[in-house]
C-alpha positions in Angstrom: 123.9 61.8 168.2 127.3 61.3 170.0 130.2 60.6 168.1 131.4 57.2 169.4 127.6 56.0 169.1 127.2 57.2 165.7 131.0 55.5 164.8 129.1 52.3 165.6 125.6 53.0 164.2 125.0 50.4 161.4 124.0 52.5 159.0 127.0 54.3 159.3 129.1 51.1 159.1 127.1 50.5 155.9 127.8 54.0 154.2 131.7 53.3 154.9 131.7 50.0 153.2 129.5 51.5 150.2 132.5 54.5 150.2 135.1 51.5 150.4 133.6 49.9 147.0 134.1 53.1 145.4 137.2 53.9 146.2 138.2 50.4 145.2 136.1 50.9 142.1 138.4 54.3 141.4 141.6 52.5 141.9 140.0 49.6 139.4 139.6 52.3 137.1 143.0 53.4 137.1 142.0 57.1 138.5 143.6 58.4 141.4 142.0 56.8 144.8 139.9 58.7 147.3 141.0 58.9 150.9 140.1 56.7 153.6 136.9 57.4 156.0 138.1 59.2 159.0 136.0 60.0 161.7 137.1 63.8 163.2 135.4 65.8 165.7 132.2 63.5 165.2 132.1 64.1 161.7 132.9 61.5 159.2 135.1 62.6 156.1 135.0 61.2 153.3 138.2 63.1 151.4 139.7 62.9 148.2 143.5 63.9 147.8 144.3 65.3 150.9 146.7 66.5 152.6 147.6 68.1 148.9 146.5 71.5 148.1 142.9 71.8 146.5 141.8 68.7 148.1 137.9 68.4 148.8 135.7 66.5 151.3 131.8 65.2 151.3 131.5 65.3 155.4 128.3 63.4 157.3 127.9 65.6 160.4 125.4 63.2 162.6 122.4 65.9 164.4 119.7 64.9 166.1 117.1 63.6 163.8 119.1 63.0 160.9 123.0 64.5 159.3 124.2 67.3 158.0 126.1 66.5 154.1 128.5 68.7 154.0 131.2 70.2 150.9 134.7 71.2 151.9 136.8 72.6 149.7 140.3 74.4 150.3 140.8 75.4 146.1 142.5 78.7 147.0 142.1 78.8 150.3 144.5 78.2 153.6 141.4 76.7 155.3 138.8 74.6 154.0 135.6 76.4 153.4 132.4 74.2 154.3 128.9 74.5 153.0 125.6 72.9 153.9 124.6 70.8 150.9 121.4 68.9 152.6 120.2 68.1 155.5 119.0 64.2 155.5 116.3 62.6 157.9 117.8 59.0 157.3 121.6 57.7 157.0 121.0 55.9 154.4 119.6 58.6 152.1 122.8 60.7 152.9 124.8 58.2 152.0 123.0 57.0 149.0 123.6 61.3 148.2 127.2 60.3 148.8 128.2 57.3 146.7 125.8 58.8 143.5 128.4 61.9 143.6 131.2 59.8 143.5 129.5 57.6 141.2 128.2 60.8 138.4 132.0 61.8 138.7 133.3 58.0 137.6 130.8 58.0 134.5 131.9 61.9 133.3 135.4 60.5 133.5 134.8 57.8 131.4 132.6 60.1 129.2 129.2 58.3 130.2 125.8 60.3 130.6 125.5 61.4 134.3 122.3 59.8 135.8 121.3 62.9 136.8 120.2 63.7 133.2 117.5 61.0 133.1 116.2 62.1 136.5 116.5 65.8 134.9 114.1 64.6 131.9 111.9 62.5 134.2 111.2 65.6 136.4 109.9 64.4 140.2 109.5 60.7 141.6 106.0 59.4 141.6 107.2 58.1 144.6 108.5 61.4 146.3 106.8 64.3 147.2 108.0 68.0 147.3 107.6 70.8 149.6 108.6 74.3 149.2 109.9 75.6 152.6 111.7 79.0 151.6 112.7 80.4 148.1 115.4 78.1 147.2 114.7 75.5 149.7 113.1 72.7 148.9 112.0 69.1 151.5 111.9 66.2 149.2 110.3 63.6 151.1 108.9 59.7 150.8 105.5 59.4 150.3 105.1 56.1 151.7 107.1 56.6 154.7 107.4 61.0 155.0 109.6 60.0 158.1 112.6 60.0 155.4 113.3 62.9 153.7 116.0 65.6 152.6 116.4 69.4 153.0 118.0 70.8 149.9 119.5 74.1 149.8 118.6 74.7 145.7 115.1 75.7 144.5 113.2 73.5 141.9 112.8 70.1 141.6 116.3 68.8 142.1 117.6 65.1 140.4 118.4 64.1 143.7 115.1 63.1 144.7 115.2 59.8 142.8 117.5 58.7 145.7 115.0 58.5 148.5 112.8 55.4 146.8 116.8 53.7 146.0 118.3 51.0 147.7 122.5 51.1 147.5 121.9 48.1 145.5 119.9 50.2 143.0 122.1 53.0 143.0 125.3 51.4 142.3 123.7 49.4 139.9 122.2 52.8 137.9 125.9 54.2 138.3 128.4 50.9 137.3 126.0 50.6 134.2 127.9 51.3 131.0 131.6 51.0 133.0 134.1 49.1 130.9 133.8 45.1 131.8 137.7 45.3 132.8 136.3 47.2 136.1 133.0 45.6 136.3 134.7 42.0 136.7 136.7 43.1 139.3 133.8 44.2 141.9 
């Protein structure tokens, strides 16, 4: 996908303004607020305190067919150090990946269960279905639409899977669920 197109691309436009809420929901929250979207070298990155030392990154690296979600990371390090984290068919379900890691790290903060644990206990979707493509690689696809689907780089069935059936809606209503009312009333 080029760059400028995948600027403009819709859902891209949509996974920005999800990211904006949340930043907005930090700064509610009286916790330090995440960086602005920037796009560089065709990559969006979506930071959190940079240009400070230790500061990290979630970056959506558009290919053809889908993204790249990458982690940066520069904890003792002159350079940031990048890793694959999945590769997504659909924008959407990358950037539903996106706002439930900045959503999981807003509950812990506030000393609420992670959503991840329910989808721990409830094991796969009904609604998902899993292939094994290497040891410690896993495709977790739609069954109703196998066109949308996610390449993890971790073996087992992985939490993450609940997010392919989600809407942003659903997501963000999972994640803002047990938030104090003083930020809720302010969204």
């Amino acid at each position: 996908m080029n760059p400028d197109a995948a600027a403009a691309d819709p859902r891209f436009v949509e996974l920005t303004s999800q990211y904006e809420n949340w930043r907005r929901t930090y700064s509610y929250a009286g916790q330090l607020s995440l960086n602005a979207a920037v796009w560089e070298d065709g990559r969006l990155h979506l930071r959190d305190g940079y240009p400070c030392e230790g500061w990290t990154s979630l970056i959506v690296e558009p290919k053809d067919g889908g993204c790249n979600v990458l982690r940066a990371t520069t904890e003792r390090r002159n350079e940031p150090h990048e890793s694959l984290v999945a590769f997504f068919s659909d924008i959407d379900d990358a950037g539903k990946y996106i706002i439930w890691d900045l959503g999981e790290s807003l509950r812990m903060d506030f000393h609420l269960d992670p959503v991840q644990w329910a989808w721990e206990d409830e094991g796969l979707d009904a609604r998902v279905r899993q292939v094994s493509l290497d040891r410690y690689v896993s495709k977790f696809e739609l069954k109703s639409d196998p066109s949308r689907y996610f390449v993890l780089q971790a073996g087992g069935i992985r939490p993450e899977n609940h997010l392919l059936p989600l809407t942003y809606r659903q997501l963000n209503y999972l994640l803002l669920n047990g938030l104090p009312a003083s930020i809720i009333s302010q969204l």
